[in-house]
C-alpha positions as CSV (number, residue, x, y, z in Angstrom):
1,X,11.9,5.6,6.9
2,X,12.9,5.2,3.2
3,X,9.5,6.4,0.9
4,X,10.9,9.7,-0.1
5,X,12.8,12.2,0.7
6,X,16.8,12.1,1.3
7,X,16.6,9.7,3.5
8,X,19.8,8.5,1.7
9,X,22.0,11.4,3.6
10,X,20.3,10.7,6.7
11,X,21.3,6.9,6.2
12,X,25.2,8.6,5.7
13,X,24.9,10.7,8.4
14,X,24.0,8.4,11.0
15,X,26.5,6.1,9.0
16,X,29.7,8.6,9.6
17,X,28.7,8.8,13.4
18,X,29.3,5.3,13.6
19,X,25.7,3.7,13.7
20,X,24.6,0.8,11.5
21,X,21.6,2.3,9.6
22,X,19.6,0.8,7.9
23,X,16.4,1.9,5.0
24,X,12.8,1.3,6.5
25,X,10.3,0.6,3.8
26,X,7.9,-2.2,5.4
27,X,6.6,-2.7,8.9
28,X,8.7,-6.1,9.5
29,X,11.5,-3.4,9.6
30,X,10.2,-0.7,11.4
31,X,9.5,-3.1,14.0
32,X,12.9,-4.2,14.7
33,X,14.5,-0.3,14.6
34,X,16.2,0.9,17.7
35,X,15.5,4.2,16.5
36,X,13.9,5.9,13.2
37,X,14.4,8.9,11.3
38,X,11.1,10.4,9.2
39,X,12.7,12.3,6.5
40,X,11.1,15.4,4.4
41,X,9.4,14.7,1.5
42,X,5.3,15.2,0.7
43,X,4.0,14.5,4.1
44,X,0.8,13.6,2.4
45,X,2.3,11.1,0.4
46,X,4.1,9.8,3.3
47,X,1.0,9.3,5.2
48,X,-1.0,7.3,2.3
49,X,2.2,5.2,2.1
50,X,2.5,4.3,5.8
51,X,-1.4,3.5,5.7
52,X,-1.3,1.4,2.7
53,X,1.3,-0.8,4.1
54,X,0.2,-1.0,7.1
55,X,2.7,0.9,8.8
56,X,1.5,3.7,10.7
57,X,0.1,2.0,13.7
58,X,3.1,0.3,14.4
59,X,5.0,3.4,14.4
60,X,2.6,5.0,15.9
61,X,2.8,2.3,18.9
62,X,6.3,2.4,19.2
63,X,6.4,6.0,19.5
64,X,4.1,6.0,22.2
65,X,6.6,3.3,23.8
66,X,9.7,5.4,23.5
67,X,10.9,4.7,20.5
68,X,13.5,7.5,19.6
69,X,12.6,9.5,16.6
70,X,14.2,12.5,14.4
71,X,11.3,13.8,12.3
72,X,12.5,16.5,9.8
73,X,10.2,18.4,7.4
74,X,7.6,16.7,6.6
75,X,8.4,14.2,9.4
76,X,7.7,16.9,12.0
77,X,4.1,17.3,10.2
78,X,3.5,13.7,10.4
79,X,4.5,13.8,14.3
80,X,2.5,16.9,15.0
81,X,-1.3,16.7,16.7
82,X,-2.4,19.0,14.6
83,X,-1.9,20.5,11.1
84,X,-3.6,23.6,10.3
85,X,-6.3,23.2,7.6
86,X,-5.9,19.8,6.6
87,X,-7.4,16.1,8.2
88,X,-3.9,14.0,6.2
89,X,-3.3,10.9,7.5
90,X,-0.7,11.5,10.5
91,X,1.2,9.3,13.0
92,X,0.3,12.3,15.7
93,X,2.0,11.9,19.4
94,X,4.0,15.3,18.9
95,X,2.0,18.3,20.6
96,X,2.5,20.7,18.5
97,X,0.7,22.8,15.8
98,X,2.0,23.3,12.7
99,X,0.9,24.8,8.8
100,X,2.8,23.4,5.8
101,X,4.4,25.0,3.8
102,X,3.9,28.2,5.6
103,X,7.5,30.1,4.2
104,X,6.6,29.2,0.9
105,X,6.8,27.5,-1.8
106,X,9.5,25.5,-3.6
107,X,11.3,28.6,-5.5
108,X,11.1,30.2,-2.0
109,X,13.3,28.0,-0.2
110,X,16.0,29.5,1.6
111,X,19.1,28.8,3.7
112,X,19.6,30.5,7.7
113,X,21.4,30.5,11.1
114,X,18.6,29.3,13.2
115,X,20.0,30.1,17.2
116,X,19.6,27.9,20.2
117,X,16.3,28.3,22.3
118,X,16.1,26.1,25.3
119,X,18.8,23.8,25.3
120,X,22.0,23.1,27.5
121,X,23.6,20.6,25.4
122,X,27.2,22.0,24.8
123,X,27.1,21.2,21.0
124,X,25.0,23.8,20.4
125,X,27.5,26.3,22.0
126,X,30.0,26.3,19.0
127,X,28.1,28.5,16.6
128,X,24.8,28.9,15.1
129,X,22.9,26.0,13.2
130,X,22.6,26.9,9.3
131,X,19.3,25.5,8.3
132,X,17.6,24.4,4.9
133,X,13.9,25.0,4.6
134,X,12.3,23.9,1.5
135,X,8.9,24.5,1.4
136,X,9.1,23.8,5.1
137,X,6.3,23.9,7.7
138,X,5.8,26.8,10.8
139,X,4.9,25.5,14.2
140,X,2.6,27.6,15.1
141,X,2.5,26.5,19.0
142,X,4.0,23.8,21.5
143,X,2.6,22.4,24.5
144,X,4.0,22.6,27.6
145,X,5.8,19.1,27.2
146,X,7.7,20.3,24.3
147,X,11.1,22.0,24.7
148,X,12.4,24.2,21.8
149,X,15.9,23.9,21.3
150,X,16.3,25.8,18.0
151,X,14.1,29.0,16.9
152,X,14.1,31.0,13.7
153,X,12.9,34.1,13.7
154,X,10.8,33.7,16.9
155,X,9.6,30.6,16.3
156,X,10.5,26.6,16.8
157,X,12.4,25.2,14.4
158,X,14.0,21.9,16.1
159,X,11.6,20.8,19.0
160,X,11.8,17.6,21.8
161,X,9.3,16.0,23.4
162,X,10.8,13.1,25.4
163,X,12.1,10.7,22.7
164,X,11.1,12.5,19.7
165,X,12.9,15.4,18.1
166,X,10.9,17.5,14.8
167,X,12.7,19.7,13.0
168,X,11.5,22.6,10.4
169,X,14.5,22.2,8.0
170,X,16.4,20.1,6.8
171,X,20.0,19.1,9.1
172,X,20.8,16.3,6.4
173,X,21.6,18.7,3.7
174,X,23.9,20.7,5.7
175,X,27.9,20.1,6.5
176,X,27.0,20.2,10.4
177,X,26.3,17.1,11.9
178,X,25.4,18.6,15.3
179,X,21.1,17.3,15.3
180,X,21.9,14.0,14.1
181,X,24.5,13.6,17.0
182,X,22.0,15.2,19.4
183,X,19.4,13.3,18.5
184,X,21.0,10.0,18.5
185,X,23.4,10.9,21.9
186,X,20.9,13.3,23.5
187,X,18.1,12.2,22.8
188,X,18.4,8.5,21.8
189,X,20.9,7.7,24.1
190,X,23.8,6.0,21.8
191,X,26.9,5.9,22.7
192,X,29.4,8.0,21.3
193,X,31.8,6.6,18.7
């Protein structure tokens, strides 16, 4: 999804592992994706967008359907069931609980090695993720259906459920391509280039 956010390096990423990617911005796209990425950004703003162009159903749908999706940032609070104190417009699906900006704000933003939770992928073997949370979101608790693969000080930072995998932070900003290839390998089931 292309509204806001660096959706740009996410567009590269996917790009250097050898998918065609391209910017979302209207439903007559999302509705032909194979897969979608929900970058940061204001998740409010996000919201408002996908409602005023009549987007958010049809994501929502094709969510619901299977469609594989990497939510990071704000993306995981627009994928989450519930958001602590606030009734936003969400696309919802991901059972989880999250509250924004809960390690700060904007001049609080930090980087960290965020460790592998629940997870037997081998990628995550080689070292420790470095993640970039700006302003990012806590997830305060996960359903049953929800497997955390990454954890930060005790709690989620990179979660699946089925076809969709949320992440705290912010993988695009980093050197380590290692949750874009999960997702789209793992989780989305490409093929590897």
């Amino acid at each position: 999804m292309s509204f806001q956010g660096d959706f740009d390096k996410h567009i590269e990423r996917s790009r250097a592992l050898g998918l065609h990617a391209v910017p979302v911005r209207d439903a007559e796209a999302a509705a032909q994706v194979d897969a979608i990425i929900i970058p940061g950004g204001e998740s409010t703003t996000i919201g408002k967008l996908l409602e005023r162009f009549d987007m958010i159903d049809l994501i929502r749908r094709r969510i619901g359907d299977g469609l594989p999706v990497l939510a990071t940032c704000a993306g995981a609070i627009l994928l989450a069931d519930e958001i602590s104190g606030s009734d936003q417009p969400r696309i919802g699906g991901l059972h989880i609980s999250v509250r924004r900006n809960a390690y700060g704000r904007q001049i609080e933003s930090f980087e960290a090695d965020v460790i592998v939770g629940d997870s037997d992928w081998p990628g995550w073997q080689e070292s420790n993720v470095l993640g970039v949370f700006i302003r990012a979101p806590i997830i305060d608790s996960v359903s049953d259906e929800v497997k955390v693969i990454l954890e930060f000080e005790g709690k989620p930072v990179l979660v699946r459920q089925g076809a969709i995998l949320a992440a705290t932070f912010h993988p695009e900003l980093t050197a380590d391509t290692r949750v874009h290839e999960y997702f789209f390998h793992a989780v989305a089931g490409f093929p590897a280039q």
